[in-house]
C-alpha positions as CSV (number, residue, x, y, z in Angstrom):
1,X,0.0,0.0,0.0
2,X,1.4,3.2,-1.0
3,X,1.9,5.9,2.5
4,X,-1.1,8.2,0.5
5,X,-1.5,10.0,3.9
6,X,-3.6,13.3,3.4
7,X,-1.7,16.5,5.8
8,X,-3.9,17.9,7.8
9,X,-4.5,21.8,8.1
10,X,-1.8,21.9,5.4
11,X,-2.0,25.4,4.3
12,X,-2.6,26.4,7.9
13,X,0.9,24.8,9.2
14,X,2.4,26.7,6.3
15,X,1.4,29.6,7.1
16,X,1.6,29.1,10.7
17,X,5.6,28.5,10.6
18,X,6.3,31.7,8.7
19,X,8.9,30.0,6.6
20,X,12.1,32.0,6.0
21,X,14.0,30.7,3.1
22,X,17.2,29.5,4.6
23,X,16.1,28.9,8.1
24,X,16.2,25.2,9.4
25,X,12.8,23.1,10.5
26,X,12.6,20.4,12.1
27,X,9.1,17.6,10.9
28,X,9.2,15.6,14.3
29,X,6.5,13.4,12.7
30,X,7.6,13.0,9.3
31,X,5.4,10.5,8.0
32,X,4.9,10.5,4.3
33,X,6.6,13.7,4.0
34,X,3.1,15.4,2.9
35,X,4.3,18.8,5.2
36,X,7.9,18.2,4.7
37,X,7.5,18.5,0.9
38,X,5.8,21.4,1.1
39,X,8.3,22.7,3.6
40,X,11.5,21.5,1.6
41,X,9.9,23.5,-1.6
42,X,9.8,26.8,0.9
43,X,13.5,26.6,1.5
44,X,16.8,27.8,-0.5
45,X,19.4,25.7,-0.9
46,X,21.1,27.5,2.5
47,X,18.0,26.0,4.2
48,X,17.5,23.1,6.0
49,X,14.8,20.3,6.9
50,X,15.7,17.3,9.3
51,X,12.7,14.8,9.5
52,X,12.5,12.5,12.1
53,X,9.9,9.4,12.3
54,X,10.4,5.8,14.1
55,X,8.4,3.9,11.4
56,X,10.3,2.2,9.3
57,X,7.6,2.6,6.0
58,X,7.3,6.4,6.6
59,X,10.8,6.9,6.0
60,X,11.2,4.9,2.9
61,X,7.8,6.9,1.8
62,X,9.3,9.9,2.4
63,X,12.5,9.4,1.4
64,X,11.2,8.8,-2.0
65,X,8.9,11.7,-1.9
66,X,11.9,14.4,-0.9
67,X,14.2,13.1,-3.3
68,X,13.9,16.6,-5.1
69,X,14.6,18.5,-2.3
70,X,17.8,15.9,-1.1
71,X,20.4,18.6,-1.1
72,X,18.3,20.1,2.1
73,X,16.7,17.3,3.3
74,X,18.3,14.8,6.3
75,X,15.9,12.3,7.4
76,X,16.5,10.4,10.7
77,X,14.8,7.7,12.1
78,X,14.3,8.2,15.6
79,X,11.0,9.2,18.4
80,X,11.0,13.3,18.6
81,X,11.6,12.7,22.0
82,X,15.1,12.6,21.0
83,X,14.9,15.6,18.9
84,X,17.8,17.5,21.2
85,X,19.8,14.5,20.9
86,X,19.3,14.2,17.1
87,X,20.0,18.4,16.1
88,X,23.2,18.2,18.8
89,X,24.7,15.2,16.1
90,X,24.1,17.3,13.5
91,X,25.8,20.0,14.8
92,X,22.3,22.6,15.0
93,X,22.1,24.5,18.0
94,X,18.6,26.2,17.4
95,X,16.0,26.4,14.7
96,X,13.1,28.5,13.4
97,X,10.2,25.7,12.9
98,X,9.0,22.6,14.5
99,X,6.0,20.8,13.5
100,X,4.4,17.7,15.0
101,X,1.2,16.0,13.8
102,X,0.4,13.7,16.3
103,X,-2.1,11.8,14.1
104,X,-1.8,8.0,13.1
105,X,-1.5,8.3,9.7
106,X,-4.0,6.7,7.3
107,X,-1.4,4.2,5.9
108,X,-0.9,3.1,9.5
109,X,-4.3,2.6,10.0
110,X,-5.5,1.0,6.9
111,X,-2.0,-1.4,6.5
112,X,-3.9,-4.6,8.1
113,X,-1.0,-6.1,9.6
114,X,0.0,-3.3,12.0
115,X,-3.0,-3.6,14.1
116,X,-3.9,-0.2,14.4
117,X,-7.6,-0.6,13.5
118,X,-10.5,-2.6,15.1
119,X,-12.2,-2.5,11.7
120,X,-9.7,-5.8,10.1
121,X,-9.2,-8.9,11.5
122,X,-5.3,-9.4,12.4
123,X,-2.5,-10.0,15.1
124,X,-2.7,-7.1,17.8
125,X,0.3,-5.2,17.3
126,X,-0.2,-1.3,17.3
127,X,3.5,-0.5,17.4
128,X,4.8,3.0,16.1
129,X,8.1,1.4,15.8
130,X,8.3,-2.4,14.7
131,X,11.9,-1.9,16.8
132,X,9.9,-1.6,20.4
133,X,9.0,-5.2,22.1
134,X,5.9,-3.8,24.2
135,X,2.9,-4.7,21.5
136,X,-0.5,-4.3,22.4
137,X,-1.2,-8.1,22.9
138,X,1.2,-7.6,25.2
139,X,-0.8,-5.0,27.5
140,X,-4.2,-7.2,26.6
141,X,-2.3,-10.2,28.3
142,X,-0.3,-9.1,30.9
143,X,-1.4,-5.8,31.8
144,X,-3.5,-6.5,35.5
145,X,-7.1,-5.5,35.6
146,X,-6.4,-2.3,37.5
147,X,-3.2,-1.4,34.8
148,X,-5.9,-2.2,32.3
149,X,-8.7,0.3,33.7
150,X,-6.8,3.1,34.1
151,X,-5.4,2.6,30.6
152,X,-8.6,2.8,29.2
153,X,-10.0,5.6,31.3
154,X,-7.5,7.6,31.5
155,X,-6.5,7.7,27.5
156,X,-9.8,6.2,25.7
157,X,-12.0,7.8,28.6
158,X,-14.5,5.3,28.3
159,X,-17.0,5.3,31.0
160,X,-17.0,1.5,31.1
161,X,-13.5,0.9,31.2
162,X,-13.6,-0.9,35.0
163,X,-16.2,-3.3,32.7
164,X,-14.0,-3.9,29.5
165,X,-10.8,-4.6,32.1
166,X,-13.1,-7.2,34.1
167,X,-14.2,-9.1,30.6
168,X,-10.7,-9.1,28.8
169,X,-9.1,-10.3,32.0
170,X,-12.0,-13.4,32.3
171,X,-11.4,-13.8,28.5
172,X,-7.4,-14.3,28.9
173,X,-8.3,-16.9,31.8
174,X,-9.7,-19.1,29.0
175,X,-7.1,-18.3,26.4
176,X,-5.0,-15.5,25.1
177,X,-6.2,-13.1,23.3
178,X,-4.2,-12.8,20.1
179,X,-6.3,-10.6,17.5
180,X,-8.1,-7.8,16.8
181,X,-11.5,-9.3,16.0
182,X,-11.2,-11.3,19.4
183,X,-10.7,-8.3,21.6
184,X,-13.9,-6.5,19.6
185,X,-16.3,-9.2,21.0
186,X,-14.8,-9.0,24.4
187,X,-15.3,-4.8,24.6
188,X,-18.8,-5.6,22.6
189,X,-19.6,-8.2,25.7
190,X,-18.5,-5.5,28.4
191,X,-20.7,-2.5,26.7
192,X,-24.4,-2.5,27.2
193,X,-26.4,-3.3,24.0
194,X,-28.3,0.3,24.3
195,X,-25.3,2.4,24.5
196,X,-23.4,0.3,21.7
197,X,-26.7,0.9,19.4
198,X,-26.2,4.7,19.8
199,X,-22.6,5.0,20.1
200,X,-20.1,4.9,17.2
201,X,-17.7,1.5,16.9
202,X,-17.6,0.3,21.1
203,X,-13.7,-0.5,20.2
204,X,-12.7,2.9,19.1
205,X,-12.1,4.4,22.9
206,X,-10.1,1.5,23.9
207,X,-7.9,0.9,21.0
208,X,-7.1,4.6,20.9
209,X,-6.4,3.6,24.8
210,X,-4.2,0.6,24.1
211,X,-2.5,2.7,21.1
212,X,-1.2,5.9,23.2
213,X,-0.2,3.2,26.2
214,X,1.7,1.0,23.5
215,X,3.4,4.1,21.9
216,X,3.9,5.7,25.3
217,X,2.4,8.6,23.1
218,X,1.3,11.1,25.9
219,X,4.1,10.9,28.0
220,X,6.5,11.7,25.0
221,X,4.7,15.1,24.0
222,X,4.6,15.7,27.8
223,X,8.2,15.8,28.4
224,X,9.8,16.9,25.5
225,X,7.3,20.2,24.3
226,X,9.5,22.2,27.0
227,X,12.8,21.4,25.2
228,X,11.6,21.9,22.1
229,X,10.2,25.5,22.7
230,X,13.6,25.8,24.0
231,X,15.2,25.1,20.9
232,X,13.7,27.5,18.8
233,X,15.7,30.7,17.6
234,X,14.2,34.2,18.4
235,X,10.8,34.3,16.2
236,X,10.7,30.4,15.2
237,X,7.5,28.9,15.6
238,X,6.3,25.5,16.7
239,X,2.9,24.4,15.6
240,X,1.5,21.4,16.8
241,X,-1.7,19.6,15.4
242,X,-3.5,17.0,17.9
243,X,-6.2,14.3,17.5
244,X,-8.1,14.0,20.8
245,X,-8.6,16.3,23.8
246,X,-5.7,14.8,25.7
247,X,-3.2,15.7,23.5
248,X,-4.8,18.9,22.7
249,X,-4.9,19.8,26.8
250,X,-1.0,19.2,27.4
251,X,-0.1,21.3,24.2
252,X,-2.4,24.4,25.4
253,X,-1.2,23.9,29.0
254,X,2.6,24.2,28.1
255,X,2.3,26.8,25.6
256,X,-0.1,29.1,27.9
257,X,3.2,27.9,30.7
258,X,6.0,29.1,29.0
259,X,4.0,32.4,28.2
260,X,3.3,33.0,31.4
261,X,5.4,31.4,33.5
262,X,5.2,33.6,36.8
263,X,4.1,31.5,40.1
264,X,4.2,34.4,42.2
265,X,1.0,35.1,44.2
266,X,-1.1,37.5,42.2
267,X,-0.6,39.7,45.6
268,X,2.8,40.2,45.0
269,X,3.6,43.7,43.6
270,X,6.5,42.5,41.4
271,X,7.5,38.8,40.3
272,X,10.6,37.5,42.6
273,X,10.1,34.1,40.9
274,X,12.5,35.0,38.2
275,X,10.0,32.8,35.3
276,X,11.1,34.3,32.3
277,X,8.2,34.0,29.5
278,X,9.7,31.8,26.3
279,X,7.6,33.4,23.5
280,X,3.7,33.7,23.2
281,X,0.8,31.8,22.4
282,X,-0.1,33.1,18.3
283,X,-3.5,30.6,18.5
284,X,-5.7,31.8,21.6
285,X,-8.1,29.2,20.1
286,X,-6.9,25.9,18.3
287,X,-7.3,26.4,14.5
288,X,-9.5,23.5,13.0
289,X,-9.9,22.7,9.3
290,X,-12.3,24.1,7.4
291,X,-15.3,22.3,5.6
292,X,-13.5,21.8,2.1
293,X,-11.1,20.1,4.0
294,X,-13.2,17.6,5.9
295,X,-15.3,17.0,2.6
296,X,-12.0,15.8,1.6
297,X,-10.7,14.0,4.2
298,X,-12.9,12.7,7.2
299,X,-10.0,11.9,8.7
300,X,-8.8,15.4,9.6
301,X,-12.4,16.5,11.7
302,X,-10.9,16.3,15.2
303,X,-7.9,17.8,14.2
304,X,-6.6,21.1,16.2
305,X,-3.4,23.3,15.2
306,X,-1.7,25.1,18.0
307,X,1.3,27.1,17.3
308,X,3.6,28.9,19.8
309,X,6.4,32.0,19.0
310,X,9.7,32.3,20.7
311,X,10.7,35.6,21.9
């Protein structure tokens, strides 16, 4: 299957990362390179793109797809939690872009074997990067029934998550549970029959659940947005599209942080704290696409762009 991923709020990322010609950016989320070639095509020669992505496919998609664009293009397969790590071995000490879309990409969702979707029948897998060992019939197997309820209600939140632990622990009892379609009658079984009737898919909260757990997904944007800010030259921009609420909540939360900083009490005359603001919030409210786009591509509707400027 070829990586045909769509880029969400295209024109809007563009636009939000104000591209100068010879600046560097950094796609911490490369993908198929759908941003990336619009970025490379932005840049002089004296400019510079690094990609980074830990799947595999995504970088031989993209490779392929920035082949034009080679003599400013380095592509790096590695988590953007590492994205310090990877600029410092490549001698870059600050840039003027970074974007991250933190969607799963269409390819990864529709490639049966991966295991990303409840919708095919195949081996639970649901790993960003075939590298890792943790798979998701890993958690579904070993995780304990309490490991397994917060899981789902703290990253599907799914108001019958203490439920779907309880029936895919008494299901495991029996036998492992190796595939997709075999956990979807096990959630079905813990969901009542009214709710699933006016609901969308009953898998979708926990796989989303299982997913982020797998991929340690939160946890990574959660410790590394700070250090990223932080590498942005004076004026660069990092914009940020998310796919659910709980993404969306620790991006606003650390951008509206390193605005405003200050945890002085709002008594005090002047700040002894010594919080220095990094930049300011450009989106007071998230961008969303607009209704061409999700007549499109249905894929982009809970999509939300955040972007953040260095001072």
């Amino acid at each position: 299957m070829e990586f045909g991923h769509k880029s969400v709020l295209l024109n809007e990322v563009i636009e939000g990362l104000c591209i100068k010609e010879d600046g560097i950016y950094v796609d911490g989320t490369l993908g198929g390179g759908g941003h990336s070639g619009h970025i490379a095509a932005a840049l002089s020669e004296k400019g510079r793109l690094i990609g980074i992505d830990q799947d595999e496919d995504a970088i031989a998609a993209a490779t392929e797809r920035l082949k034009p664009y080679a003599d400013r293009v380095t592509i790096v397969r590695s988590n953007y939690e590492a994205m310090c790590q990877v600029l410092e071995n490549l001698g870059i000490t600050g840039v003027d872009g970074i974007l991250l879309d933190l969607g799963v990409s269409s390819y990864q969702l529709d490639t049966i074997e991966r295991g990303f979707s409840y919708k095919y029948d195949t081996a639970l897998d649901m790993r960003m990067d075939k590298r890792q060992s943790l798979t998701a019939e890993t958690i579904v197997n070993q995780y304990s029934q309490a490991e397994l309820f917060r899981i789902i209600r703290d990253y599907g939140e799914d108001r019958f998550a203490q439920n779907i632990a309880k029936h895919i622990v008494m299901a495991r009892e029996i036998k492992p549970i190796k595939t997709t379609f075999e956990l979807n009658e096990i959630i079905k079984a813990a969901i009542p029959a009214k709710i699933r009737e006016k609901g969308g898919h009953p898998s979708k909260r926990t796989y989303q659940a299982i997913r982020i757990a797998c991929n340690r997904e939160l946890d990574v944007l959660k410790d590394s947005l700070d250090d990223m800010i932080g590498m942005l030259n004076p004026g660069g921009r990092i914009c940020v599209i998310t796919f659910h609420s709980l993404e969306d909540r620790i991006v606003k939360t650390i951008f509206k942080k390193s605005e405003a900083p200050c945890t002085c009490p709002p008594s005090f005359p002047v700040c002894t704290c010594g919080n220095v603001p990094m930049g300011r919030v450009i989106t007071r409210k998230p961008i969303l696409p607009s209704e061409e786009e999700l007549q499109e591509n249905s894929r982009a509707k809970s999509a939300k762009l955040r972007i953040f400027e260095r001072s």
